[in-house]
TORMAR-698758 format. One record per atom (N, C-alpha, C, O, CB): residue in one letter; x, y, z. Coordinates in steps of 0.2 Angstrom, whole numbers, plus 5000, padded with zeros to 4 digits. Glycine has a CB too. Example, Ala and Ser with C-alpha at 12.3 -4.5 7.8 and 13.67 -1.06 7.14 Angstrom:
REM residues 2
A506649725039;A506249785039;A506649845039;A507149835042;A505749785045;S506449895035;S506849955036;S506450005039;S506750065040;S507049975029;
This chain:
REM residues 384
X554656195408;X554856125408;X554856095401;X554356115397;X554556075413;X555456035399;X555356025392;X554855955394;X554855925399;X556156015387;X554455945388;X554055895388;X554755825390;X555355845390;X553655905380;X554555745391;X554855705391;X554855665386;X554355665382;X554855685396;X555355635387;X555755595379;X554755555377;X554255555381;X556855505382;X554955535372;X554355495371;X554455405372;X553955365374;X554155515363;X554955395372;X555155335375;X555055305381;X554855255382;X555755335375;X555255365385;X555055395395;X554355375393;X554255315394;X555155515399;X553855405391;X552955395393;X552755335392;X552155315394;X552455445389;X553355285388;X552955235388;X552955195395;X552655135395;X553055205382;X553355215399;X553355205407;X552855195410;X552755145413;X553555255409;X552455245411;X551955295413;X551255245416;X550955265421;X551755355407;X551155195411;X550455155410;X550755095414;X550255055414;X550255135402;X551155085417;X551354985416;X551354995425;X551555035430;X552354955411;X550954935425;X550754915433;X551254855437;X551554845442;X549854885433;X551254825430;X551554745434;X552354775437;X552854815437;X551754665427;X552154705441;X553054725447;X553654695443;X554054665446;X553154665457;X553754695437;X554354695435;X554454765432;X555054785431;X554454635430;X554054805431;X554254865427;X554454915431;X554554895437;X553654885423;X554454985429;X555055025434;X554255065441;X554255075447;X555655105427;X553755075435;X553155115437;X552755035441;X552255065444;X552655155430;X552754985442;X552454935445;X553054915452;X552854885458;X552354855437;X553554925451;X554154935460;X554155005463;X554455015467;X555154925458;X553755045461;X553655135463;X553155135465;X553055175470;X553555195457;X552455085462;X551855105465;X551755035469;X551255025471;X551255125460;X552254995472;X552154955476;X552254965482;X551954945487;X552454915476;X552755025481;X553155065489;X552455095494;X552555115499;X553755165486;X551855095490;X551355145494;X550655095495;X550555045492;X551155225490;X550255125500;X549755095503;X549255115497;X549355175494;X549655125510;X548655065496;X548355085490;X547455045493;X547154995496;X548755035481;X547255115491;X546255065493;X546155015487;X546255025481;X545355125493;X545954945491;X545554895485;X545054875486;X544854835482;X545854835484;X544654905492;X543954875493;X543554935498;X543754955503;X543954795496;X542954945495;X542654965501;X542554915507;X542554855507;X542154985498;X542454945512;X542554905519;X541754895520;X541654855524;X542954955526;X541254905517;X540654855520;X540554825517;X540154785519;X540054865521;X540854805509;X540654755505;X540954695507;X540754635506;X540754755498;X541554715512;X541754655513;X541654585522;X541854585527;X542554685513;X541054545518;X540654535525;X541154485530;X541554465526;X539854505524;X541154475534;X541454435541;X541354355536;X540854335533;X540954445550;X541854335538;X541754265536;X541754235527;X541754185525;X541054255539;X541854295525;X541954275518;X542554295515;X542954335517;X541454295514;X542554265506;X543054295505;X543054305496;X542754265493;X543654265508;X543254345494;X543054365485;X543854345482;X544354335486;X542754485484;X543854345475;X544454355471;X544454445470;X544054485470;X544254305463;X545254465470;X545154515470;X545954515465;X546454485466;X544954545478;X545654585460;X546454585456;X546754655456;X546454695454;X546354565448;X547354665458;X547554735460;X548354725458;X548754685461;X547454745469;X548554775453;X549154795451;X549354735446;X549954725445;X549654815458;X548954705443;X549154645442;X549154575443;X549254535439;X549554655442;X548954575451;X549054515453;X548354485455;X548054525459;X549454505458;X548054435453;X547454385456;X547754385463;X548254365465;X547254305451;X547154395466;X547254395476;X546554375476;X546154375472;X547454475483;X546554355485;X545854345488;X546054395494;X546654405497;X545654265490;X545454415495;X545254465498;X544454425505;X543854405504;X544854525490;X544854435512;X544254415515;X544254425522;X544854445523;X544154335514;X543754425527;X543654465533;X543554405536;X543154365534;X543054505534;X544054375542;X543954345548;X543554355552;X543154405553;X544354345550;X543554285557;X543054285561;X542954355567;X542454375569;X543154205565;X543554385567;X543854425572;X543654475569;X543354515573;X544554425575;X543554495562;X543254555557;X544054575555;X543954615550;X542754635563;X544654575555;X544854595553;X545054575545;X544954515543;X545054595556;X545354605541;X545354585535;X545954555531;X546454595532;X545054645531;X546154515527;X546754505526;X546754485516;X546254475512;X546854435533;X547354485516;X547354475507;X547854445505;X548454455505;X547454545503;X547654385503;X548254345500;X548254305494;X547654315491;X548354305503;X548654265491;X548754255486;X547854225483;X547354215486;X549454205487;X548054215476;X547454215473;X547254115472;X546654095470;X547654265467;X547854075472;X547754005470;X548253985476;X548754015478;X548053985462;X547853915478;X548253855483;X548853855479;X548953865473;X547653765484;X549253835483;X550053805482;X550053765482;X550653755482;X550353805485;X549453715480;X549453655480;X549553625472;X549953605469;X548753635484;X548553635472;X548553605464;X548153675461;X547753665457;X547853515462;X548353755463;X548253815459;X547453815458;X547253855454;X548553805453;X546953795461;X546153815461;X546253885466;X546653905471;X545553755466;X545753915463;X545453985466;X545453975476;X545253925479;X544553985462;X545554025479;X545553995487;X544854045486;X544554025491;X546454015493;X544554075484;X544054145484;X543654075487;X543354095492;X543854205474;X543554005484;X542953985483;X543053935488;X542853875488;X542753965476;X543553955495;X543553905499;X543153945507;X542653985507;X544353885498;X543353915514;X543053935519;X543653955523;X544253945524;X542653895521;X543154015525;X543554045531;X543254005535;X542753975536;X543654125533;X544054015539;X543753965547;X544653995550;X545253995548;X543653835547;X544154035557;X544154105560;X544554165557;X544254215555;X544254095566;X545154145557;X545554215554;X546054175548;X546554195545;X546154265561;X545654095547;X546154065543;X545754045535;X545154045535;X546454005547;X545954035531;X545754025524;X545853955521;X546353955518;X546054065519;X545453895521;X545253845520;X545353815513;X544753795511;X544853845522;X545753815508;X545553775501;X545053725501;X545053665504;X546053755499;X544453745496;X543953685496;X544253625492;X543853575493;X543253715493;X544753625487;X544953575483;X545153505489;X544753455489;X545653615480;X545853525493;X546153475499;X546453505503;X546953485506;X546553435498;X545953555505;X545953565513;X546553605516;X546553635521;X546053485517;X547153615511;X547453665513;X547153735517;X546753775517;X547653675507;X547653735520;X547353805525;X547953845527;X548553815527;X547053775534;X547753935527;X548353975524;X548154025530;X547554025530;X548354005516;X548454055534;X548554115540;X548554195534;X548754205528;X549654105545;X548254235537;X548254305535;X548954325528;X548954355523;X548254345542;X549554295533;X550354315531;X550054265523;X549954305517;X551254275537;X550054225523;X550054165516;X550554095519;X550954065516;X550554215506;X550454095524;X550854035528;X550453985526;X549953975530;X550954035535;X550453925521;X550153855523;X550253835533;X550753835536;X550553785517;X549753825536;X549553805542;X549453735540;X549853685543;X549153835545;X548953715536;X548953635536;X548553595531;X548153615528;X548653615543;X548853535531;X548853495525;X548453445527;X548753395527;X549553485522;X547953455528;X547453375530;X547653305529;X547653255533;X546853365527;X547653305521;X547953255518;X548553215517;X548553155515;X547953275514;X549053255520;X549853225521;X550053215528;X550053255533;X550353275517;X550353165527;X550553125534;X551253155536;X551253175541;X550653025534;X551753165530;X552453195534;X552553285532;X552353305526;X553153155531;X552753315535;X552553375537;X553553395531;X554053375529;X552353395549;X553153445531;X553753465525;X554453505528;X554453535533;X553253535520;X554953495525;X555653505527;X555653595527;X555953635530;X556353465521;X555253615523;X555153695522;X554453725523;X553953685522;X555453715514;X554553785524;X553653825524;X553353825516;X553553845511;X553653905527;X553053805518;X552653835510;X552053895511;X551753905516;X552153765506;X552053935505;X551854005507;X551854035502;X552354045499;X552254055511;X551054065500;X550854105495;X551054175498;X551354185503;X550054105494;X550754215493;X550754305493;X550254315500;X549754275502;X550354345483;X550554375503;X550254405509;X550354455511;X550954465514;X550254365513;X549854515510;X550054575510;X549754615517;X549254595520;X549754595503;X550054645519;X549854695524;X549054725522;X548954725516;X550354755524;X548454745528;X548154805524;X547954835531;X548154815536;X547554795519;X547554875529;X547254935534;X546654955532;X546454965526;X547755005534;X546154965539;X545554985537;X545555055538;X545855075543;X545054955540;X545255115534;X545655185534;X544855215532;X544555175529;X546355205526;X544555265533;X543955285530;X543355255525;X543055275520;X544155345527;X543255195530;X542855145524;X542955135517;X542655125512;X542255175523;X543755125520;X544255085513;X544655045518;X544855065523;X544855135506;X544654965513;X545254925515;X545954945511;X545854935505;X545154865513;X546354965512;X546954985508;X547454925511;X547554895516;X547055065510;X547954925504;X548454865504;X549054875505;X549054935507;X548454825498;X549654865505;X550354875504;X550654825501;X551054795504;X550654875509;X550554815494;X550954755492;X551754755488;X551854725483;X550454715488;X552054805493;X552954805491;X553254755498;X552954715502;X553354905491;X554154785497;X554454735499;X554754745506;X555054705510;X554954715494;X554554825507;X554754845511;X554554805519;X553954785520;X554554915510;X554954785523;X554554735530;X554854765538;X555454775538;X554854635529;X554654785542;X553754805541;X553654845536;X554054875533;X553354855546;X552854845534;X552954875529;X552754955531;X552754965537;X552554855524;X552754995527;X552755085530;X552355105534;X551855085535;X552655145525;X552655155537;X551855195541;X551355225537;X551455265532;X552155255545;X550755185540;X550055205535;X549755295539;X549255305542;X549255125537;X550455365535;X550355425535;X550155435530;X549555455531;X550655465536;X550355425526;X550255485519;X549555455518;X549155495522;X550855475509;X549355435516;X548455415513;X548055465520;X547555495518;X548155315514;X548255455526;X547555505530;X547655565528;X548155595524;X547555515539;X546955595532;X546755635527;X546455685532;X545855675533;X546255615521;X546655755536;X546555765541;X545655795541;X545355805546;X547155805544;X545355805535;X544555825535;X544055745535;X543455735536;X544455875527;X544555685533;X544255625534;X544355605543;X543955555544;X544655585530;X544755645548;X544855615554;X544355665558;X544255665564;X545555615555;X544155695555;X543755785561;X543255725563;X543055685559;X543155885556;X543155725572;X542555715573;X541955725571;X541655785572;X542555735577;X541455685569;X540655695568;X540655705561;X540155725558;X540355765572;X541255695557;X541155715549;X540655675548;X540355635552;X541855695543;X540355675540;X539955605538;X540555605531;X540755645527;X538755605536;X540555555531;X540955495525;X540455455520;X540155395522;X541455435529;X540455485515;X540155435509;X540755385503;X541055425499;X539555495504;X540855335503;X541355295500;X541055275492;X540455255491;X541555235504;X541355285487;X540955275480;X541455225478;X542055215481;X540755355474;X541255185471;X541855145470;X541755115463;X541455055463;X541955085477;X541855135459;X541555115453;X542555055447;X543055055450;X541255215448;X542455025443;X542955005439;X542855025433;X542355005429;X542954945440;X543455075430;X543555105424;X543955075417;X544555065417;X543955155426;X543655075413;X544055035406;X544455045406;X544754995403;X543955055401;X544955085409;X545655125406;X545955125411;X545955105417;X545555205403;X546555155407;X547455155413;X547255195418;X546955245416;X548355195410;X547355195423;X547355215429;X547855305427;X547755355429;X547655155436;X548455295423;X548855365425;X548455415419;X548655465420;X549855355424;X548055405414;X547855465413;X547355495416;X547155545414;X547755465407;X547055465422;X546755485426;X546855535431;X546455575434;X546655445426;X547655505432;X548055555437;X548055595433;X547855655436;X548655535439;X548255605425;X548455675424;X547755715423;X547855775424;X549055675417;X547055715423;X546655725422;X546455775430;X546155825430;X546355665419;X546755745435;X546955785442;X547255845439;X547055905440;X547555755448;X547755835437;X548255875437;X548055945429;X548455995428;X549055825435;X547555945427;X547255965423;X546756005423;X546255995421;X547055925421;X546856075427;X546356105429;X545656165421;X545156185421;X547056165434;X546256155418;X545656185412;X545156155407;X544756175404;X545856225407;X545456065408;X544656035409;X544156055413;X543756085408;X544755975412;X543956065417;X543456085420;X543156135416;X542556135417;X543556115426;X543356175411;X542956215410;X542756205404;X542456265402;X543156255411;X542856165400;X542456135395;X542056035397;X541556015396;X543056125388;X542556015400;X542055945400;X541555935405;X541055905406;X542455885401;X541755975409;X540955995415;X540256035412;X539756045416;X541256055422;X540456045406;X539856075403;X539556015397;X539056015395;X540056145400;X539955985396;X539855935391;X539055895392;X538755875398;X540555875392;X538855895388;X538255855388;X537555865391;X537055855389;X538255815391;X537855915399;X537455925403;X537955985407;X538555995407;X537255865406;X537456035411;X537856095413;X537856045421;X537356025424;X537356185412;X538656045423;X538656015430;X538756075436;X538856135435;X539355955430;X538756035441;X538856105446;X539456145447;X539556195449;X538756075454;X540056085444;X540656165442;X540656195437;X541156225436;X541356155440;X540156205434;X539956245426;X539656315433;X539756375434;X539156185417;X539256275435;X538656335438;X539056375443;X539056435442;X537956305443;X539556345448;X539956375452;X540456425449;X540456485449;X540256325455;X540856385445;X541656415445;X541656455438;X542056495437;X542256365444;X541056435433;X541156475428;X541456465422;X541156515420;X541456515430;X541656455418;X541856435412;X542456475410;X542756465404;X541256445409;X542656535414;X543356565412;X544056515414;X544156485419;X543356645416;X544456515408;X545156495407;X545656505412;X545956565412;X545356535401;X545756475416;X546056485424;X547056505422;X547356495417;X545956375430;X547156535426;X547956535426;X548056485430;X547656475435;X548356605427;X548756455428;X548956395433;X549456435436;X549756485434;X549156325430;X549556365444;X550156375446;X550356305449;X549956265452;X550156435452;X551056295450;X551056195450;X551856215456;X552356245455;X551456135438;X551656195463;X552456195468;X552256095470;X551756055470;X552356275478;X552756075471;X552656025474;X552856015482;X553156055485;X553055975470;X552655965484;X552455985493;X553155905494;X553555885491;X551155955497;X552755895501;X553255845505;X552555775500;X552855735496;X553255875518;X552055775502;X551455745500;X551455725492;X551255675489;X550955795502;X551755785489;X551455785481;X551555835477;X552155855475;X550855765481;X550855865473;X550955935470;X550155975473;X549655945474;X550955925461;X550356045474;X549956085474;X549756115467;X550156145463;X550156115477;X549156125467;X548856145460;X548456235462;X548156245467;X548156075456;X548456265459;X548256325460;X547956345454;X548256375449;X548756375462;X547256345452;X546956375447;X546556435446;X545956415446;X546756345445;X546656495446;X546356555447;X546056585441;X546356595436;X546856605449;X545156615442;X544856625436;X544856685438;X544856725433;X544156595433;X544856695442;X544656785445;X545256805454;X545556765457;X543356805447;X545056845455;X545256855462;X544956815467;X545156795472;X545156905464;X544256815465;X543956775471;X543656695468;X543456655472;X543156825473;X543756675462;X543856625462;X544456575460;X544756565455;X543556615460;X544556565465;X545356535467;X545156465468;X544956455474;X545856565473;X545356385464;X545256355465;X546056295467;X546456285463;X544956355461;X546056275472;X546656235472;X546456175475;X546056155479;X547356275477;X546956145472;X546956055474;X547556025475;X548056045472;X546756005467;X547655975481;X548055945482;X547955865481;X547655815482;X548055975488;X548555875479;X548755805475;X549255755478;X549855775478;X548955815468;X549055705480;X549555655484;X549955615478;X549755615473;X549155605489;X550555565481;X550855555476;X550555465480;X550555435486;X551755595476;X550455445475;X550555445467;X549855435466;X549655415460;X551055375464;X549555435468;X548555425464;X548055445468;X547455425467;X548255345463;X548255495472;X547555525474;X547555605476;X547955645479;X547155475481;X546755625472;X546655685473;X546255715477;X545655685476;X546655705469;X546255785481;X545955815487;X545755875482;X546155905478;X546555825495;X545155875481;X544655935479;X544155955485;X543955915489;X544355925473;X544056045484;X543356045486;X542856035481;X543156045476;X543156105489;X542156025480;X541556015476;X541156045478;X541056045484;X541355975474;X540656075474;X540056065476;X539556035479;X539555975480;X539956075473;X539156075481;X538556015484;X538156005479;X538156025474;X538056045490;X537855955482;X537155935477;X536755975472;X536555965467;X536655915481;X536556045476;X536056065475;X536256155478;X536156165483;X535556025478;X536456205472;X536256275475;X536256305482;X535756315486;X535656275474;X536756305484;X536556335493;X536856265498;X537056275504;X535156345495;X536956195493;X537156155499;X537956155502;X538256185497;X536856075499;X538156145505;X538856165508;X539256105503;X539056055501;X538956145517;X539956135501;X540456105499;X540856045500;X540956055506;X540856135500;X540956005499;X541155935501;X541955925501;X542155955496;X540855875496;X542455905504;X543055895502;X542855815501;X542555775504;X543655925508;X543255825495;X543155755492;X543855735487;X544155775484;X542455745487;X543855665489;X544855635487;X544355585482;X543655575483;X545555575496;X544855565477;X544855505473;X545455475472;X546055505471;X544755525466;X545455405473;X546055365472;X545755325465;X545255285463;X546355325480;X546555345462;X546455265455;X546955225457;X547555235458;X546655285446;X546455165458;X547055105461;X547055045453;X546655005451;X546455055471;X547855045450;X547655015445;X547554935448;X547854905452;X548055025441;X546954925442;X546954835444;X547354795438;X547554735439;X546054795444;X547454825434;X548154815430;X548254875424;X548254925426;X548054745426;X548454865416;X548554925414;X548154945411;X548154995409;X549054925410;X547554905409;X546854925406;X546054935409;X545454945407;X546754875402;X546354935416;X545854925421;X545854965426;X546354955429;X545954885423;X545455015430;X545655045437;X545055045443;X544455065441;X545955135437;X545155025449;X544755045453;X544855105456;X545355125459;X544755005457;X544455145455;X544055215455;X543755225463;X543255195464;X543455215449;X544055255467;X543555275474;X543555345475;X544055375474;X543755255481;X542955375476;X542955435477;X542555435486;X542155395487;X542655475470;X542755485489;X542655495496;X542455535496;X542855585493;X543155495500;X541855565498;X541455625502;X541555635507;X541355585511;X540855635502;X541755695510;X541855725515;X541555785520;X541855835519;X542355725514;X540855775524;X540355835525;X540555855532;X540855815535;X539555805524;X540455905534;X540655935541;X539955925544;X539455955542;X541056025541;X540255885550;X539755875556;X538855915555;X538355895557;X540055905562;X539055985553;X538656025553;X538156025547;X537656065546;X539056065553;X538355985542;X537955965535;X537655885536;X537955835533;X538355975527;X537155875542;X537055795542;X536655795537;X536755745534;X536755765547;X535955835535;X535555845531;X535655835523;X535355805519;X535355895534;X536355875521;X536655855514;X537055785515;X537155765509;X537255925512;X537255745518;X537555695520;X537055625519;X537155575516;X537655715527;X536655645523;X536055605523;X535555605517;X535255555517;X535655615529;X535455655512;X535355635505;X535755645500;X535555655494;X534955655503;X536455625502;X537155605501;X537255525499;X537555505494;X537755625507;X536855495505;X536755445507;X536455385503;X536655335501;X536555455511;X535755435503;X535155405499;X534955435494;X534455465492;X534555395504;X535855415489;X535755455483;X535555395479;X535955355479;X536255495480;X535055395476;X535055325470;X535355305464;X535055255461;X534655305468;X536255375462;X536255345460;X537255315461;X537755295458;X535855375455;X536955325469;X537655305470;X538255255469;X538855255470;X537655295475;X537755195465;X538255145463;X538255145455;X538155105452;X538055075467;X538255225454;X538255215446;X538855215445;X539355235449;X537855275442;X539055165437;X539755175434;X539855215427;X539555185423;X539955105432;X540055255425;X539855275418;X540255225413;X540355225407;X540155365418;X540355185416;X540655105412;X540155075409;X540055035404;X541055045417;X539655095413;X539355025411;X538655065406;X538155025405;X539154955420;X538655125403;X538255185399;X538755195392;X538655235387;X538055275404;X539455135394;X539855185388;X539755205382;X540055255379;X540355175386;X539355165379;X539155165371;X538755215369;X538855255364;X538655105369;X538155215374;X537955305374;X538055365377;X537755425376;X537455305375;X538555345381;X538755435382;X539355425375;X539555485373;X539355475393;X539555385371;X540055405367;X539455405358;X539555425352;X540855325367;X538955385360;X538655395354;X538255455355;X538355495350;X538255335353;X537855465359;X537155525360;X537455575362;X537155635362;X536555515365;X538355565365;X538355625368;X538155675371;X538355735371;X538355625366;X537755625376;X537355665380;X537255655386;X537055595385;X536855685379;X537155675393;X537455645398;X536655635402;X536155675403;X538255695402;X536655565404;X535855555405;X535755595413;X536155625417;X535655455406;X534655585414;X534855605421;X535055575426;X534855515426;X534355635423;X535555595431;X535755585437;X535955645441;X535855705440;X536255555435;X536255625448;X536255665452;X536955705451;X537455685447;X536055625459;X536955765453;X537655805452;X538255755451;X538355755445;X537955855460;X538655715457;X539255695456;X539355645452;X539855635450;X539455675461;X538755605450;X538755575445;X538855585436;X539055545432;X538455545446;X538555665436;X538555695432;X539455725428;X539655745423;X537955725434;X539755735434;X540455745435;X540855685435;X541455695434;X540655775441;X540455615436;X540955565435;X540855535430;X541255495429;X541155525440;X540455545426;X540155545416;X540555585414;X540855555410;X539355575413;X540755665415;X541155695411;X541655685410;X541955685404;X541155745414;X542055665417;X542855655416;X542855585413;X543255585409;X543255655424;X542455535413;X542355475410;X542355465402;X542655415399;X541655445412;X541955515400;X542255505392;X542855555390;X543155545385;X541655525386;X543055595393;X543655635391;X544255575392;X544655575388;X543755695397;X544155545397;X544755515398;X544655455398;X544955425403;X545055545403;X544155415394;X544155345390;X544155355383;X544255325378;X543655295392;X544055435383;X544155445375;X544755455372;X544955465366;X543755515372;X545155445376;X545855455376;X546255385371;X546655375367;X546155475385;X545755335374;X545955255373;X545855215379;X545755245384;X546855235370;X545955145379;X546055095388;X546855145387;X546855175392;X546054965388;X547255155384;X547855145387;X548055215382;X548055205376;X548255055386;X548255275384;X548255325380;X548855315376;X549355295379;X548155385384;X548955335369;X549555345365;X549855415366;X549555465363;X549255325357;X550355415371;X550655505371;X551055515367;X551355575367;X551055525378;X551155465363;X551855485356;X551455545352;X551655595350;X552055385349;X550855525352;X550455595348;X550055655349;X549655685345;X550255575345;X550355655355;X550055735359;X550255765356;X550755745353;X550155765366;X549955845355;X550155915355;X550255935359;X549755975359;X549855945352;X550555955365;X550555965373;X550556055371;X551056075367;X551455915380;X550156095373;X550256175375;X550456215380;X550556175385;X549756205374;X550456275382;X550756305388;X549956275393;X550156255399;X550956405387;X549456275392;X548956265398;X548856185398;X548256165400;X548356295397;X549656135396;X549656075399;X550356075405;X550756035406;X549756025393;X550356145407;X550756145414;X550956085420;X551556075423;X550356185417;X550256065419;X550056025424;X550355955423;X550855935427;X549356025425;X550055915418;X550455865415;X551155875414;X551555835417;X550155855409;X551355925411;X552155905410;X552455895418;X552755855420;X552755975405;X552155955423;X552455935428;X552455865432;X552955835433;X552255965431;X551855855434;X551855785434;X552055715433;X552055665437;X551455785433;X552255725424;X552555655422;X553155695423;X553555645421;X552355625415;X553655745425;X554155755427;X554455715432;X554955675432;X554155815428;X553955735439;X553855705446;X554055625445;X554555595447;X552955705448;X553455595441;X553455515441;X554155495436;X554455445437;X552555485436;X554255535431;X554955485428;X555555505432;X555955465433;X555155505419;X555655585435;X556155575442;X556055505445;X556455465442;X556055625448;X555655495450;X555655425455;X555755355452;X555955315455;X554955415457;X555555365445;X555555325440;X556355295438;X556555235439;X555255365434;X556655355436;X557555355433;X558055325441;X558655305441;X557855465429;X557755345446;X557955325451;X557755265454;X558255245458;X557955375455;X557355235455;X557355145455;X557955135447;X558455115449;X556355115453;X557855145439;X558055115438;X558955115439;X559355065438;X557755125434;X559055175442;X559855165447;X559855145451;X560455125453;X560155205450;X559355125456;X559655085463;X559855145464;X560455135466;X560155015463;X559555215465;X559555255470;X558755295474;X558255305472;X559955295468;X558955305478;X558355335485;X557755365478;X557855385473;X558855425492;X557255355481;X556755395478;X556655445485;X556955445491;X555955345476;X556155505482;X556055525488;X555455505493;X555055475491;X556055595487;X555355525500;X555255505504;X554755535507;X554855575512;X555755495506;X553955525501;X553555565502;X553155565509;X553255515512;X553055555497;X552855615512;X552555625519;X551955665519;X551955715516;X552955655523;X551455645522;X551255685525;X551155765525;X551555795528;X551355655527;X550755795523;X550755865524;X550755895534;X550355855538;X550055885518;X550955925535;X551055925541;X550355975544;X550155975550;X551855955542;X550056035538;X549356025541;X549056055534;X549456085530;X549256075549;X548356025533;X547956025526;X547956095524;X547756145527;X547255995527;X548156085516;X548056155512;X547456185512;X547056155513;X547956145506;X547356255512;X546856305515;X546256295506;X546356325501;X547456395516;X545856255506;X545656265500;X545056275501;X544656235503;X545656215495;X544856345501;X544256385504;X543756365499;X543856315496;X544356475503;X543156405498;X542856375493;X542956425487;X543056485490;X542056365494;X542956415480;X542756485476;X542356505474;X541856475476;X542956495472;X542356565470;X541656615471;X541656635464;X541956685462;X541756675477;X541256605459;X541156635452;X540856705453;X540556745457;X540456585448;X541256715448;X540956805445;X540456805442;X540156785437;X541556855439;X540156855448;X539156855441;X539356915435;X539556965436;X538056905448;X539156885431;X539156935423;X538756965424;X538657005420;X538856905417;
């Protein structure tokens, strides 16, 4: 494939809903919060693709997301009360339904000739994520493509992580798509458990695209064959290591959900089979689960050396300075792209197709669900 125009990439980064990549990634269901931080009865400021929202759980538990300021005189609604599934401005009393419908105006005696009505978005509670819909489509789509059929197995255990990244959410994607990273930035600083597993040899690639997204095929030997499956547009399905030597494999997704073009919410999902409660449960009561490598940046970019922490965090330090070392917002006008950037040219192929077709006002395609989950076995480093 030939690299794309350099004009095209500057596409690539831009979140807001006027731009062509901010009406592409509205079309899909996006996680914005973990589901226990969000308690009953309350409600947070929450910023996603661009837009200040409030984010809050009714009396009933269900969760709802709407505009970020009354319609009134524009104060914050984050700092008003819920009362039961409805949202109260603490300013004057305005009161707003899940949709963003003003219900009611305390203060005014004649009732208005029109509705008045903030932003109000769909969501869904999905594997201990709330996830959003905030396009134009009504109803809005069927919530397929995000499940995840090793997230639905009976008796799995599910660990949710959730950190906020300096940087654009799409070099992150391509950093999925990037299979021979692993074999230098997982060694970086500190030897991580893909250094120990998979080895350090130069993988041959192989890139097909699914109904879902892209298939990645990275092969260091015969028997180690790594593949990943990549949903469109921001999340990826890997197996990993366990914790520790001998513990079982984790299928584990990451979504980058941008919160605008310098910003991303980061989740990553562990996924353990019934049969590993024991890795699960000090999965669990890992301490250093709510780590960010945001918030160490000065010194993993000064010492260059990745502090102690537990395995996955040691992997989410790695990919963290590779790919904030890049910039908040990467400059692609001055890549040197080589044949083992396979991955990437494919990918931004993918995204500027969907891309050139919003800007015609014709069909994008009409991503789905995989009809049953990629075979990604575990791999098996070659002993020297």
């Amino acid at each position: 494939m030939e690299p794309a125009k350099r004009n095209d990439l500057k596409l690539l980064h831009e979140t807001s809903a006027d731009t062509l990549m901010g009406k592409l990634l509205r079309r899909f269901w996006h996680p914005i919060a973990r589901s226990e931080t969000l308690e009953r009865g309350k409600a947070r400021a929450i910023r996603i693709l661009g837009e200040d929202l409030t984010l809050y759980r009714g009396a009933s538990g269900s969760a709802y997301l709407v505009g970020g300021r009354c319609a009134h005189r524009c104060t914050q609604l984050h700092t008003g009360h819920v009362e039961d599934d409805q949202l109260r401005c603490m300013y004057h009393g305005w009161r707003y339904d899940g949709t963003g419908l003003c219900t009611q105006r305390p203060a005014e005696k004649r009732p208005r000739s029109y509705e008045i009505r903030i932003a109000g978005y769909p969501v869904h509670e999905y594997a201990g994520m709330v996830f959003a819909y905030m396009g134009e489509e009504s109803p809005a789509p069927s919530f397929q493509l995000p499940c995840k059929d090793f997230l639905d197995q009976p008796g799995c255990h599910i660990q949710v992580r959730e950190a906020i990244w300096d940087c654009n959410w799409f070099q992150q994607i391509e950093n999925s798509l990037d299979a021979v990273h692993v074999s230098f930035v997982h060694v970086w600083g500190r030897m991580s458990r893909y250094g120990e597993e998979l080895s350090t040899a130069i993988p041959d690639l192989e890139y097909s695209e699914t109904t879902a997204g892209i298939q990645q095929k990275a092969t260091r030997s015969k028997s180690n064959v790594r593949i990943s499956d990549w949903t469109f547009p921001n999340n990826n399905h890997i197996v990993q290591p366990g914790p520790k030597k001998g513990d079982p494999w984790s299928h584990t997704y990451v979504w980058a959900t941008p919160i605008d073009d310098q910003r991303t919410l980061r989740f990553t999902v562990y996924s353990f089979d019934a049969s590993a409660s024991d890795v699960a449960r000090e999965f669990a009561e890992d301490p250093d689960r709510e780590f960010n490598p945001a918030d160490i940046r000065e010194r993993l970019f000064t010492e260059h050396v990745v502090p102690e922490l537990s395995a996955p965090e040691v992997l989410s330090a790695q990919d963290y300075v590779a790919i904030r070392g890049q910039g908040v917002v990467a400059d692609r006008s001055k890549e040197t792209l080589s044949t083992s950037d396979a991955g990437i040219v494919f990918l931004r192929r993918v995204f500027l197709r969907e891309l050139e077709a919003i800007r015609l006002g014709k069909p994008t395609k009409q991503w789905t669900k995989l009809e049953a989950e990629v075979n990604m076995t575990k791999p098996q480093a070659e002993v020297a």
